[in-house]
OpenMM code with the backbone's topology and positions (N, CA, C; nanometers):
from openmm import Vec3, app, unit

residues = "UNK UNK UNK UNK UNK UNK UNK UNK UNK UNK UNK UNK UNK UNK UNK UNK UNK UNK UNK UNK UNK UNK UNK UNK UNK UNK UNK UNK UNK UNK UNK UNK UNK UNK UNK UNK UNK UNK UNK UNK UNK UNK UNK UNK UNK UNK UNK UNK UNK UNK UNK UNK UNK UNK UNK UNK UNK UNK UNK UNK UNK UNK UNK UNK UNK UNK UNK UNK UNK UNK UNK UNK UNK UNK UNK UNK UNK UNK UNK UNK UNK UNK UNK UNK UNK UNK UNK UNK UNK UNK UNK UNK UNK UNK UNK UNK UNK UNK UNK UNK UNK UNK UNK UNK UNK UNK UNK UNK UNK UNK UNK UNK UNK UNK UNK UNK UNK UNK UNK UNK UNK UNK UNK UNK UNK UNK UNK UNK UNK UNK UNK UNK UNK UNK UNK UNK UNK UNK UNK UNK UNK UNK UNK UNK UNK UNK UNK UNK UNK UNK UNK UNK UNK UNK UNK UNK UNK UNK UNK UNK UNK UNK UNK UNK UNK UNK UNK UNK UNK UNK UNK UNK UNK UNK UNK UNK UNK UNK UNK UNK".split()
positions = [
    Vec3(-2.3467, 0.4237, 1.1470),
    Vec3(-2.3374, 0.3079, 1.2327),
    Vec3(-2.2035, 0.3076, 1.3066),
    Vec3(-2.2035, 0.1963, 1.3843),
    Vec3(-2.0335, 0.2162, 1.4804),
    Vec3(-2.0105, 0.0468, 1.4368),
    Vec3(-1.9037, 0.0347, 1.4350),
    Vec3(-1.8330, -0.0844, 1.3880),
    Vec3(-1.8310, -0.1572, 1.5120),
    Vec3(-1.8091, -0.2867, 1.4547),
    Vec3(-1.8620, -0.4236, 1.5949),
    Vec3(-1.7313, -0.3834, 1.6704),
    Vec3(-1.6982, -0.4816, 1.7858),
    Vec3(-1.5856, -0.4212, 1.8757),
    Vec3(-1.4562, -0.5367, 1.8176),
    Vec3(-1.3245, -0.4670, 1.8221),
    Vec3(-1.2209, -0.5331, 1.7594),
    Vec3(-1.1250, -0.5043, 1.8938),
    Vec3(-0.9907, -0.5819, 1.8708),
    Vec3(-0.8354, -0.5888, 1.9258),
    Vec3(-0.7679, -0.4601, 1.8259),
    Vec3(-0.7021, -0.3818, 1.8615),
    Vec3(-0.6354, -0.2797, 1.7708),
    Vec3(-0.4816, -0.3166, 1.8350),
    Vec3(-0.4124, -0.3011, 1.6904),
    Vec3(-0.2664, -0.3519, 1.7156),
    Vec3(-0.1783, -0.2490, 1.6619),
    Vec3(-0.0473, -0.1884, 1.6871),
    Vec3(-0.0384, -0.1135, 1.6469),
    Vec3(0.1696, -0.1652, 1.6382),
    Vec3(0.2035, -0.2373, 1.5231),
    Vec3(0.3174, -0.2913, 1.5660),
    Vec3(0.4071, -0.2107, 1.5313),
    Vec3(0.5437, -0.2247, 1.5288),
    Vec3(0.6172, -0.1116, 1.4822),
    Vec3(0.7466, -0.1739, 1.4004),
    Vec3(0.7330, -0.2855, 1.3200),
    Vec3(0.8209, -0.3437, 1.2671),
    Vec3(0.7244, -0.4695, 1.1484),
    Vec3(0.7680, -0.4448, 1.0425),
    Vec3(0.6721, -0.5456, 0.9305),
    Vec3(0.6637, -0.7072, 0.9641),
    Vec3(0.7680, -0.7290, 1.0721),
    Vec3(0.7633, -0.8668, 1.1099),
    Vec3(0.7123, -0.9090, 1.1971),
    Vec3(0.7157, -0.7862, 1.2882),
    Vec3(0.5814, -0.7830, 1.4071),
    Vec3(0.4664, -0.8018, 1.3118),
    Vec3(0.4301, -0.7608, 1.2390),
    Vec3(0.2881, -0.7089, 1.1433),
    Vec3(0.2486, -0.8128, 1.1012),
    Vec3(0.3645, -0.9328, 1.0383),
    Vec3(0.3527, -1.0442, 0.9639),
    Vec3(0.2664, -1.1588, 1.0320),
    Vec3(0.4022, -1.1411, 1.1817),
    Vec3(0.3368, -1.2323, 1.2809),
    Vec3(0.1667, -1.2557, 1.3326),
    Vec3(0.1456, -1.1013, 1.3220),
    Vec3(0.0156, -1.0802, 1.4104),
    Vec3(-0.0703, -1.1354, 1.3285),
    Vec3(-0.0928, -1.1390, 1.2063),
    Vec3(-0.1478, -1.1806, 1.0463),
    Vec3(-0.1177, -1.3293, 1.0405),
    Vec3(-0.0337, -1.4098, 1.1161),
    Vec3(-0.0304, -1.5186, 1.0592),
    Vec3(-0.0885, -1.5921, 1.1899),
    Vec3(-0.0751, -1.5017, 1.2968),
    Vec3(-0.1699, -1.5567, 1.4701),
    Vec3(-0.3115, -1.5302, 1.4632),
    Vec3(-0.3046, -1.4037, 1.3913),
    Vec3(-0.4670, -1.4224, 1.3518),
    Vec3(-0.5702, -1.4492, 1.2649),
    Vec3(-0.4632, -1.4881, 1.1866),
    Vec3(-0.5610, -1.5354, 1.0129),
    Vec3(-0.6408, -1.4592, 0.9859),
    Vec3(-0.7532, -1.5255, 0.9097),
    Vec3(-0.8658, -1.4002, 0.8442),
    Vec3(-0.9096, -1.3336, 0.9606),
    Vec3(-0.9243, -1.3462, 1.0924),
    Vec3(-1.0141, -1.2748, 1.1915),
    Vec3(-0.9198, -1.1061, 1.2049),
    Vec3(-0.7856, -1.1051, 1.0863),
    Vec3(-0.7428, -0.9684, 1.1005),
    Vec3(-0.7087, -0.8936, 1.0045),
    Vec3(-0.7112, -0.8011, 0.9660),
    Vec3(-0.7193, -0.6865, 0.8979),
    Vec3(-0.6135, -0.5838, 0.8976),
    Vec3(-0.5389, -0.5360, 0.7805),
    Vec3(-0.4614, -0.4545, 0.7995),
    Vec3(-0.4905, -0.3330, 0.7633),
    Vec3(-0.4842, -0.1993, 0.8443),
    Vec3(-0.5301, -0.0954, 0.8795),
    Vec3(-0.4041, -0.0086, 0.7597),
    Vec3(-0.3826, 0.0580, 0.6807),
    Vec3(-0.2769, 0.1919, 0.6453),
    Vec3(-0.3588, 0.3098, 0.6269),
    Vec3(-0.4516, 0.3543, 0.5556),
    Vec3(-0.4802, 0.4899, 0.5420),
    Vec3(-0.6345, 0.4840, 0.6053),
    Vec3(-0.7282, 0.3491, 0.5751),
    Vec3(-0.8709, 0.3100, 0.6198),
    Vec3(-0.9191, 0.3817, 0.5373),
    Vec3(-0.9240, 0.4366, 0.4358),
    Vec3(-1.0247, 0.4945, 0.3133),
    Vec3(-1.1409, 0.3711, 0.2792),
    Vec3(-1.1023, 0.2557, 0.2859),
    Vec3(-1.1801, 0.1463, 0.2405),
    Vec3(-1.2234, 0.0556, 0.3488),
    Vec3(-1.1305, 0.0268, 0.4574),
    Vec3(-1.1633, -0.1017, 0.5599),
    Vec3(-1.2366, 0.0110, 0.6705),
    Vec3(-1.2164, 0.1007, 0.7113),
    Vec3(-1.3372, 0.1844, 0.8131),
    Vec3(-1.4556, 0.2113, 0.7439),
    Vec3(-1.5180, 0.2430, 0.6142),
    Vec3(-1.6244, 0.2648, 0.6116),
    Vec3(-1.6759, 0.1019, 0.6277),
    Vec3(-1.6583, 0.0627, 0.5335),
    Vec3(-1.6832, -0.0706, 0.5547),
    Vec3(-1.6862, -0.1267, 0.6893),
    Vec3(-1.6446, -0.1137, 0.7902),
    Vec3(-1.6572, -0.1714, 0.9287),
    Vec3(-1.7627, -0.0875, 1.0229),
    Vec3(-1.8091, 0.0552, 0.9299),
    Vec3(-1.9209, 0.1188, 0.9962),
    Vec3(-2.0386, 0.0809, 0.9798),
    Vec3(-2.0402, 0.0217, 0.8415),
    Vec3(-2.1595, -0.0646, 0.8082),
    Vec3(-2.1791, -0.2096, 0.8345),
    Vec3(-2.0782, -0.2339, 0.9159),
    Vec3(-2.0613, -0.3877, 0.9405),
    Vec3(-2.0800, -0.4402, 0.8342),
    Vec3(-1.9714, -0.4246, 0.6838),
    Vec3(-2.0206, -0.5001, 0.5836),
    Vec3(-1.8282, -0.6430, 0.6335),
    Vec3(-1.7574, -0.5343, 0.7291),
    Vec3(-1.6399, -0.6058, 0.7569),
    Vec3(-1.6001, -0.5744, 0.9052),
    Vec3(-1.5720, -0.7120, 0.9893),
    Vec3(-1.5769, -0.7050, 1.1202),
    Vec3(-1.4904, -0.8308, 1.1631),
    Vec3(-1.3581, -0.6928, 1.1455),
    Vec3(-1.2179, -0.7931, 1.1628),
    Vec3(-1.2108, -0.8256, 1.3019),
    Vec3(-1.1820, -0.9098, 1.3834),
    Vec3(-1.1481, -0.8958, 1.5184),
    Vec3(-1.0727, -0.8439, 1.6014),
    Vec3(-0.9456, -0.8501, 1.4974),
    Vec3(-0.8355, -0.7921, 1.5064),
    Vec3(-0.7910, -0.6716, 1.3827),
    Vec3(-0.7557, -0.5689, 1.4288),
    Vec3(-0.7150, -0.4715, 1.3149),
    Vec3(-0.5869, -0.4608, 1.3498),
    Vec3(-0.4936, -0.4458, 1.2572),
    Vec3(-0.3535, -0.4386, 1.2839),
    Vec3(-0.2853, -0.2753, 1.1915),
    Vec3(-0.3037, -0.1873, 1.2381),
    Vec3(-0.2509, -0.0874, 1.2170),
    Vec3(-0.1011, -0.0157, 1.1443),
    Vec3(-0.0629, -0.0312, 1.0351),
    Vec3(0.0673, -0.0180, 1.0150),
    Vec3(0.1328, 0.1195, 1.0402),
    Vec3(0.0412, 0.2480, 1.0693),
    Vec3(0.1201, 0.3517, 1.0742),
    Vec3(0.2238, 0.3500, 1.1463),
    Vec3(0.2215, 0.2678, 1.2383),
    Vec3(0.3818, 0.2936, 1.3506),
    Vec3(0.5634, 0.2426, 1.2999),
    Vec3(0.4755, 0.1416, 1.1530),
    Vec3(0.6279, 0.1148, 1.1280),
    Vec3(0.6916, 0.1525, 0.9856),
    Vec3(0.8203, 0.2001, 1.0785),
    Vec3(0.8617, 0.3243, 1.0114),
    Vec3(0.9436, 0.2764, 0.8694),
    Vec3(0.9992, 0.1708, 0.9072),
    Vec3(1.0921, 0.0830, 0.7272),
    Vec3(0.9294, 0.0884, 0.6686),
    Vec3(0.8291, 0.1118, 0.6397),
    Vec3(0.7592, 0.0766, 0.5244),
    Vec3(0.7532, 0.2560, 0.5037),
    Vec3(0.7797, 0.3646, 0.5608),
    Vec3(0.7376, 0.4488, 0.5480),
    Vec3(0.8743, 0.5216, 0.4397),
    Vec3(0.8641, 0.6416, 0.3573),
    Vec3(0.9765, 0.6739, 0.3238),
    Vec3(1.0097, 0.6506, 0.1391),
    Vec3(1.0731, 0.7405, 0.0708),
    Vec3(1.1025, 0.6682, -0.0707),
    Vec3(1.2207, 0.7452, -0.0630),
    Vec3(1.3234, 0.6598, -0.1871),
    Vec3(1.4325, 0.6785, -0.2175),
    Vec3(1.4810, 0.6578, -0.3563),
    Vec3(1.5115, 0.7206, -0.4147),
    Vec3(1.5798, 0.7236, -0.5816),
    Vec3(1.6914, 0.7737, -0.5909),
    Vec3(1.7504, 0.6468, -0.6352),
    Vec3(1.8846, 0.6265, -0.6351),
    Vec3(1.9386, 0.5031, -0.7490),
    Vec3(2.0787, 0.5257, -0.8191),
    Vec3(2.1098, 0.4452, -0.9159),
    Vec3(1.9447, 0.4039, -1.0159),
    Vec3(1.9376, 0.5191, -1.0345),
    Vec3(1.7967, 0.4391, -1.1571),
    Vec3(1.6886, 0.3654, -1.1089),
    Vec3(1.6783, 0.3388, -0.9836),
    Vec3(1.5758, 0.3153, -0.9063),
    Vec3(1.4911, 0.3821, -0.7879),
    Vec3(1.3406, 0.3640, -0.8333),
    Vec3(1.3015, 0.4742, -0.7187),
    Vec3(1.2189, 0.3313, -0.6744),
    Vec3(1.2213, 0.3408, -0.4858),
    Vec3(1.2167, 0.2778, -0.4062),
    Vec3(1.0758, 0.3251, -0.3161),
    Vec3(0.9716, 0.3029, -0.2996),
    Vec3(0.8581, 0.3643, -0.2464),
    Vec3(0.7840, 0.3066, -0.1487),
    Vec3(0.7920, 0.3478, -0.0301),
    Vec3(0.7470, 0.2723, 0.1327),
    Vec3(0.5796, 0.2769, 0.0997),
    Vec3(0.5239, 0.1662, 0.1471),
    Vec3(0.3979, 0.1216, 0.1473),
    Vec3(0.3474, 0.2096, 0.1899),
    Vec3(0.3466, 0.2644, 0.3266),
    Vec3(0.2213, 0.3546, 0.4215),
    Vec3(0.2621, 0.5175, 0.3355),
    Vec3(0.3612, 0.5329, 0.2526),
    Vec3(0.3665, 0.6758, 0.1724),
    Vec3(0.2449, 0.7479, 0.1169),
    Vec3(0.1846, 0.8329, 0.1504),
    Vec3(0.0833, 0.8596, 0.1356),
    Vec3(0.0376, 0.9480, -0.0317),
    Vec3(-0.0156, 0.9412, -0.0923),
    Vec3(-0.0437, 0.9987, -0.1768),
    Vec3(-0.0305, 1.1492, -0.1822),
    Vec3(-0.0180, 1.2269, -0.0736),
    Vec3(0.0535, 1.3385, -0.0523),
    Vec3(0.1729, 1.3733, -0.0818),
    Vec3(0.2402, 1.2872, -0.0360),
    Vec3(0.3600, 1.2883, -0.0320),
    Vec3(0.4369, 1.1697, -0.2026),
    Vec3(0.3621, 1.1913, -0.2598),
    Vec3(0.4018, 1.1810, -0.4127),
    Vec3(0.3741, 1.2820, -0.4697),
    Vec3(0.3105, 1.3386, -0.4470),
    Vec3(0.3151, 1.4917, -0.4952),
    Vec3(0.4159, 1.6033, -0.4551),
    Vec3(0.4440, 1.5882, -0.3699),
    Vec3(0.5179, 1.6864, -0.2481),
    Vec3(0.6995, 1.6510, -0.2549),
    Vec3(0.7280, 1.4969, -0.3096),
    Vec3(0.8685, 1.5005, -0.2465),
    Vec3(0.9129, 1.4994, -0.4111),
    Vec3(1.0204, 1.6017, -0.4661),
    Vec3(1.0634, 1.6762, -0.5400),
    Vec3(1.1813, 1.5087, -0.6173),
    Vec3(1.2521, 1.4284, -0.5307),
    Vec3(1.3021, 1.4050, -0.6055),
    Vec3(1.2725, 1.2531, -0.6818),
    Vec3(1.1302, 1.2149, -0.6254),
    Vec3(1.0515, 1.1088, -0.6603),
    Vec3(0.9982, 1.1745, -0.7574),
    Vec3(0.9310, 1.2959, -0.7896),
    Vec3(0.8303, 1.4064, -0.9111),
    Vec3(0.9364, 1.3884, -0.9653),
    Vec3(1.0441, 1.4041, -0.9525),
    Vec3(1.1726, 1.4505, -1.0511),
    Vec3(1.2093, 1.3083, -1.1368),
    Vec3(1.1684, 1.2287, -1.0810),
    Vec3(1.2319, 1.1326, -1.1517),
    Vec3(1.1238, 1.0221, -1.2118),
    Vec3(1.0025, 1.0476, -1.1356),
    Vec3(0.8851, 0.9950, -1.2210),
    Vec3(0.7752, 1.0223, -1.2547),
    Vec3(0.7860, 1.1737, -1.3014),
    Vec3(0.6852, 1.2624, -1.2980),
    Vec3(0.5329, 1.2610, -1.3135),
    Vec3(0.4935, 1.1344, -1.4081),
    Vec3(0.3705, 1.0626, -1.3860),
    Vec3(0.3259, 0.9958, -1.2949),
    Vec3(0.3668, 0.9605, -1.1790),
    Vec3(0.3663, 0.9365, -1.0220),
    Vec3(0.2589, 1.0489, -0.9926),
    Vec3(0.3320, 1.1691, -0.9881),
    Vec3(0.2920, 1.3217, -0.9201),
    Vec3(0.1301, 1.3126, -0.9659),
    Vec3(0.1664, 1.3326, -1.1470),
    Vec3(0.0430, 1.3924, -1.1812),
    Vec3(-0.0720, 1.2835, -1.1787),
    Vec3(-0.0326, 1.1754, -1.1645),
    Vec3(-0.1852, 1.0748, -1.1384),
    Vec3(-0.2385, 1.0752, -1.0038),
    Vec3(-0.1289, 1.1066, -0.8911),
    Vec3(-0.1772, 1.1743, -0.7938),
    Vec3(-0.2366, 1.3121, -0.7262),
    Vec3(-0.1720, 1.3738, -0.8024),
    Vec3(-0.2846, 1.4606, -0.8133),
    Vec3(-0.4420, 1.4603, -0.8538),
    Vec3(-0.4531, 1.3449, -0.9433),
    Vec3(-0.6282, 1.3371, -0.9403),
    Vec3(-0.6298, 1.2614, -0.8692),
    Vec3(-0.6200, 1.2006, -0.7758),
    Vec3(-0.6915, 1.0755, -0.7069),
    Vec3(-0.7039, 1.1959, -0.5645),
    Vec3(-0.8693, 1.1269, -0.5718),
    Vec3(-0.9451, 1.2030, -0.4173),
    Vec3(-0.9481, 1.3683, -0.4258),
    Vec3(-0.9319, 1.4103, -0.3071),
    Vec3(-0.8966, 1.5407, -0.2875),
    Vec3(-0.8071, 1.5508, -0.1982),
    Vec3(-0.8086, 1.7027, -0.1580),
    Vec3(-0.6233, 1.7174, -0.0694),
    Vec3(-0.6652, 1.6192, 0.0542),
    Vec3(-0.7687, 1.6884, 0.1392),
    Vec3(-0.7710, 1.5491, 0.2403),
    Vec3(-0.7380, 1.4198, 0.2778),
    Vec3(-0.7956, 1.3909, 0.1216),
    Vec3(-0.7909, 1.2230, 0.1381),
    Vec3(-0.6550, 1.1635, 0.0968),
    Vec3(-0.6255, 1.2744, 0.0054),
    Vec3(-0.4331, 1.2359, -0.0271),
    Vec3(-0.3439, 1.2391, 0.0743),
    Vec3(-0.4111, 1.3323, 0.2146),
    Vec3(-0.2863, 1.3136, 0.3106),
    Vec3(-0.3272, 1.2070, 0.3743),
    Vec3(-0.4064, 1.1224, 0.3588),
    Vec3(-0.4235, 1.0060, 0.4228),
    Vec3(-0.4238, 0.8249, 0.3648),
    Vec3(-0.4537, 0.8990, 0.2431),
    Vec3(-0.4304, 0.7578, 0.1651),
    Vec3(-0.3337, 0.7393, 0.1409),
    Vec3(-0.3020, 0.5968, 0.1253),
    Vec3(-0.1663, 0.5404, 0.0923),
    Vec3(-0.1503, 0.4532, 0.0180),
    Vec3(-0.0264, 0.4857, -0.0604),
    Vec3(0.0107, 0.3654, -0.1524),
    Vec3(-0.0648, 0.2214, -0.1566),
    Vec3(0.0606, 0.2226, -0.0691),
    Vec3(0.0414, 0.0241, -0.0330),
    Vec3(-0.1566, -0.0027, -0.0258),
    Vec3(-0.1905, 0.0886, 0.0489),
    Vec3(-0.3257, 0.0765, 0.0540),
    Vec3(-0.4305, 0.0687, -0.1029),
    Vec3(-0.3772, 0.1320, -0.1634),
    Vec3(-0.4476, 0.1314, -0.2351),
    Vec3(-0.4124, 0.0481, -0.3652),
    Vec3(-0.3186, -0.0105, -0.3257),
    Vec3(-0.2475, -0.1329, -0.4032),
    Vec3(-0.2953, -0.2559, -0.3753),
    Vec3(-0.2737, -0.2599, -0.2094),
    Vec3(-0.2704, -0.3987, -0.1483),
    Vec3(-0.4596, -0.4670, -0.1535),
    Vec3(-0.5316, -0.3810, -0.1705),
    Vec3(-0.6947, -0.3977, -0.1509),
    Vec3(-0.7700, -0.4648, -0.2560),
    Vec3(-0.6645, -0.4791, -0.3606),
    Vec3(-0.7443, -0.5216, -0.5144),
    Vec3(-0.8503, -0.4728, -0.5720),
    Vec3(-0.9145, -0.3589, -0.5328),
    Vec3(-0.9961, -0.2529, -0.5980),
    Vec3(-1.0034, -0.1998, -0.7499),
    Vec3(-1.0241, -0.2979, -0.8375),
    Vec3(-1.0094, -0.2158, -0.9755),
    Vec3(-1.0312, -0.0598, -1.0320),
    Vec3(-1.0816, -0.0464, -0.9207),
    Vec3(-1.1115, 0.1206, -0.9444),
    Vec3(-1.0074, 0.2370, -0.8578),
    Vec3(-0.9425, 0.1446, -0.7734),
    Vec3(-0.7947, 0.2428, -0.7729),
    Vec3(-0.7057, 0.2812, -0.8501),
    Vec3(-0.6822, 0.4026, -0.8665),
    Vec3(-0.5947, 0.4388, -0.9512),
    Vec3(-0.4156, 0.4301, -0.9529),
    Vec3(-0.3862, 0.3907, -0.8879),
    Vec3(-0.2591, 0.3459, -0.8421),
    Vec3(-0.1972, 0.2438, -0.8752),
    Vec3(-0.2858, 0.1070, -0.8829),
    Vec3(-0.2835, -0.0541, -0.9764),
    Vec3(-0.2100, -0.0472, -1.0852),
    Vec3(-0.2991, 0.0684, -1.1324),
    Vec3(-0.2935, 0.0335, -1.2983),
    Vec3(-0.1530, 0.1336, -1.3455),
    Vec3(-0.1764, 0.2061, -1.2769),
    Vec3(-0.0121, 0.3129, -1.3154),
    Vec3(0.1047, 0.2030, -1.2704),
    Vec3(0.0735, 0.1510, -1.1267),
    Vec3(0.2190, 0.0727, -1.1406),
    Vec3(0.2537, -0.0261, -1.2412),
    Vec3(0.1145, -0.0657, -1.2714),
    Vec3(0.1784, -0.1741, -1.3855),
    Vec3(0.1942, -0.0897, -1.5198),
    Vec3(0.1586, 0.0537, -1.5972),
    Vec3(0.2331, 0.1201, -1.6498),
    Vec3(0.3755, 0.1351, -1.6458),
    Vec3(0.3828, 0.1118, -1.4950),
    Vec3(0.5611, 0.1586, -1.4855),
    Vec3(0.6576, 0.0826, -1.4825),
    Vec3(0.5063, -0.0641, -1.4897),
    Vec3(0.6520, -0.1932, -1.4644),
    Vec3(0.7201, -0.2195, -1.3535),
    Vec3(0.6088, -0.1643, -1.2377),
    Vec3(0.6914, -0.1486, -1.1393),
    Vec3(0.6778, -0.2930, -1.0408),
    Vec3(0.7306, -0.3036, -0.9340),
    Vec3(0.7089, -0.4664, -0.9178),
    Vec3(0.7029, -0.4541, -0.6958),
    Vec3(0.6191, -0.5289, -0.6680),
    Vec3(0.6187, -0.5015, -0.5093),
    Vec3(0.6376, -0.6272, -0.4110),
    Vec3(0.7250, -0.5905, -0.3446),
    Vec3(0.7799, -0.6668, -0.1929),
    Vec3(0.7097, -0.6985, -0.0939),
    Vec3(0.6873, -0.7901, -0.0891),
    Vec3(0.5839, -0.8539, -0.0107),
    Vec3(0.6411, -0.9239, 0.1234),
    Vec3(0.6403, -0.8877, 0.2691),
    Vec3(0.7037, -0.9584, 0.3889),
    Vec3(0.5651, -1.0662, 0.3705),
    Vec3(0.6059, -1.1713, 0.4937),
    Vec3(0.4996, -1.2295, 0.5729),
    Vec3(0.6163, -1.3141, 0.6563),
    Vec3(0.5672, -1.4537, 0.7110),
    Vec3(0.6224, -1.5237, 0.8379),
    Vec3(0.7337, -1.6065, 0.7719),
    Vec3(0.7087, -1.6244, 0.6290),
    Vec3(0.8402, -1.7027, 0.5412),
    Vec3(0.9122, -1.6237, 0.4726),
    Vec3(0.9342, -1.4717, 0.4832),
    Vec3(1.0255, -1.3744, 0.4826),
    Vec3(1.0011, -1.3553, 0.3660),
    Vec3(1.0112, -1.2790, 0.2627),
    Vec3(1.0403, -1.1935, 0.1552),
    Vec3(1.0055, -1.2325, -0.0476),
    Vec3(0.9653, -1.1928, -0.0915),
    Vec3(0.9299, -1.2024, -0.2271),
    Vec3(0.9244, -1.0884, -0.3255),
    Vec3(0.9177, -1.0773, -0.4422),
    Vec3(0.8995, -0.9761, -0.4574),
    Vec3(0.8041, -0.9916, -0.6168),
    Vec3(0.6833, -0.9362, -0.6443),
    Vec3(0.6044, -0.9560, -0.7462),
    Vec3(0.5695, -0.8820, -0.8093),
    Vec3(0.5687, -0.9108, -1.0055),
    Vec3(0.5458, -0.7895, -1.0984),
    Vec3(0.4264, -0.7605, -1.0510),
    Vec3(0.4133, -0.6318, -1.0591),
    Vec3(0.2803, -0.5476, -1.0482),
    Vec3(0.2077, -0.6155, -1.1682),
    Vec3(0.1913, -0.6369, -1.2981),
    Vec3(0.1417, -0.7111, -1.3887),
    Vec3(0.0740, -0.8193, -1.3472),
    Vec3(0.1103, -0.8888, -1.2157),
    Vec3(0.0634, -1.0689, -1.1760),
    Vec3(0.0427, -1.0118, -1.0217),
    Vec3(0.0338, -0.8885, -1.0164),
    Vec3(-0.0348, -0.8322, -0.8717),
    Vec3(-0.1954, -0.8727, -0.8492),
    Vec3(-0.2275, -0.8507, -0.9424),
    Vec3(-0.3805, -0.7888, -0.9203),
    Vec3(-0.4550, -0.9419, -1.0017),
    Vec3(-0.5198, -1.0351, -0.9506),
    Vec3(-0.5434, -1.1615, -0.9796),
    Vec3(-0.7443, -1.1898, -0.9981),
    Vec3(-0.8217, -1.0987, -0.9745),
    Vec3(-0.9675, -1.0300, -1.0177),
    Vec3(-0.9939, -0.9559, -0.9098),
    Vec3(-1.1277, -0.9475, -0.9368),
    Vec3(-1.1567, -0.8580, -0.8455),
    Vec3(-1.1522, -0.8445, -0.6842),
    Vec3(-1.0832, -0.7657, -0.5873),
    Vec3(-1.0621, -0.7436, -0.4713),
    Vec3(-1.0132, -0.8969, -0.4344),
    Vec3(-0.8974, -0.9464, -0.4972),
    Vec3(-0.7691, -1.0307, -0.5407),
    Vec3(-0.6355, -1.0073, -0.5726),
    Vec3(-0.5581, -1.0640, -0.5237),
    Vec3(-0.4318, -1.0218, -0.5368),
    Vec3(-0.3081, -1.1171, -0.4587),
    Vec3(-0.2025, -1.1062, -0.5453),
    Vec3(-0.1407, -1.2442, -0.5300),
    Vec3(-0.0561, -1.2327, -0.3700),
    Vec3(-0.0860, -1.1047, -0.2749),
    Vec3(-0.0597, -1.1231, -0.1350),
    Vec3(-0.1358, -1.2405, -0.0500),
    Vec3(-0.1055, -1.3252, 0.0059),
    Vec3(-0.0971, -1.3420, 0.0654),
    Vec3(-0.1753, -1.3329, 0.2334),
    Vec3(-0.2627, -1.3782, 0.2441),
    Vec3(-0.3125, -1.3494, 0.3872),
    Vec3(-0.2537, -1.2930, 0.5009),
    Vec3(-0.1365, -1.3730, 0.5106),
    Vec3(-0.0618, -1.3401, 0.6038),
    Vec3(0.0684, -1.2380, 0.5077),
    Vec3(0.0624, -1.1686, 0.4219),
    Vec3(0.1695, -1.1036, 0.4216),
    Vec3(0.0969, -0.9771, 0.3936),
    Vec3(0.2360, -0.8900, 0.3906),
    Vec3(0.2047, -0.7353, 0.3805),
    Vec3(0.3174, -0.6532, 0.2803),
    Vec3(0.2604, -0.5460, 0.2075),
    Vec3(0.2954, -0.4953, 0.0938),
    Vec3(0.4063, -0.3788, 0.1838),
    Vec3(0.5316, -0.4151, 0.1721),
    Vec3(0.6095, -0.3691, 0.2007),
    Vec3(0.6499, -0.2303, 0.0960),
    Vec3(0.6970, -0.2416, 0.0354),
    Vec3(0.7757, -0.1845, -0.0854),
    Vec3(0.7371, -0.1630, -0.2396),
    Vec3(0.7697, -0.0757, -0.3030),
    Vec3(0.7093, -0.0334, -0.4355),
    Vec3(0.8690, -0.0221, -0.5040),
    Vec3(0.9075, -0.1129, -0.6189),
    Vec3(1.0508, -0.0659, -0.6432),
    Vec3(1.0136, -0.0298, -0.8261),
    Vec3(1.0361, 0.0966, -0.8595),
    Vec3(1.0194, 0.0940, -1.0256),
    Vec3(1.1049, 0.1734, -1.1024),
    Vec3(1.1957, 0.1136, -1.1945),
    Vec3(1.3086, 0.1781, -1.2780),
    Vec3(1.2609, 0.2926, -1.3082),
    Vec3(1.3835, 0.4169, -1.2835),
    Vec3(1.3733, 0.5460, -1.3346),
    Vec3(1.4287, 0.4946, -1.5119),
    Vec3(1.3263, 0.4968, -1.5701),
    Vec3(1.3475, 0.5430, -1.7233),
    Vec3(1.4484, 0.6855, -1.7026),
    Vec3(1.5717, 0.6167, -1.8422),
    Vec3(1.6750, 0.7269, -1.9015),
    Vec3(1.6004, 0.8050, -1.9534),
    Vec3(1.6783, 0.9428, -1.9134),
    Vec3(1.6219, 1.0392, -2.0646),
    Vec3(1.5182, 1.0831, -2.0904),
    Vec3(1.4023, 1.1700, -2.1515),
    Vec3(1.2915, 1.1983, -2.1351),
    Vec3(1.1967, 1.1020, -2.1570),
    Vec3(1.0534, 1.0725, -2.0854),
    Vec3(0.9960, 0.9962, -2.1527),
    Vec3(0.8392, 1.0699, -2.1643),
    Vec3(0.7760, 1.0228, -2.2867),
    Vec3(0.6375, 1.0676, -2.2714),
    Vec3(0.5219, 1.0029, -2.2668),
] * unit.nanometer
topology = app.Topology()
chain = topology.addChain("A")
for resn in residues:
    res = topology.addResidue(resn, chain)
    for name in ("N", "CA", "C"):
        topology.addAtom(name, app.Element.getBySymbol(name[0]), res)
């Protein structure tokens, strides 16, 4: 099937992103990897009016570990947890749970935040962050929060975001020392 006809937005800053989400309420949709919101819009089971696209902005993109904290940009793709040496290095169960999720394809396209932000109990990504204790940053139009991954996920395809906000950031302590 072909999906009903939408507005495509393509902002390049999370506050642009916030805005567009809080001008368009439910009639919009946020776009990062589309593993889940394009099929679904081929079947017209979802027919946002507006799709708002995050690949263009670049602060959600990116991770960093540093002082005992590794820092992980929303649109980061599941590829690229496998691939960047000093995120594997420092949370090595990151790597290897990504490595099973999908295949190579779909890892260079799926993304974090995406597969966080959707409330999907059957993503595999949910449940590791709240293994790790890890906790996520949430923008929208009243600026900034930040929530345990534990009180993320609220039932099914639920989650304590926000309509108008967007899953910025992934922040989760590098454990000292070996862990198993």
């Amino acid at each position: 099937m072909i999906p009903g006809s939408f507005d495509y937005h393509r902002p390049t800053t999370l506050a642009e992103a916030a805005a567009l989400l809080a001008r368009h309420g439910d009639e919009a949709r946020l776009l990062a990897g589309g593993h889940r919101l394009i099929p679904m819009m081929k079947l017209r089971m979802a027919t946002p009016a507006h799709l708002v696209d995050l690949q263009g902005i670049v602060e959600a993109k990116g991770n960093d570990v540093t002082a005992g904290l590794a820092v992980i940009g929303t649109m980061t793709t599941q590829h690229e947890l496998i691939t960047q040496y000093g995120l594997a290095a420092a949370l090595p169960l990151i790597r290897e749970a990504a490595l099973q999720i999908a295949d190579p394809q779909g890892r260079c396209v799926g993304t974090v935040g995406g597969n966080v932000a959707n409330g999907d109990p059957g993503n595999d990504i949910p449940g590791l962050m709240q293994c790790l204790d890890a906790s996520f940053d949430l923008v929208g139009p009243d600026g900034r929060r930040r929530v345990p991954a534990r009180d993320f996920q609220l039932g099914l395809y639920e989650t304590a975001r926000a309509e108008d906000e967007i899953l910025a950031r992934i922040r989760i302590a590098v454990p000292e020392g070996k862990v198993g």
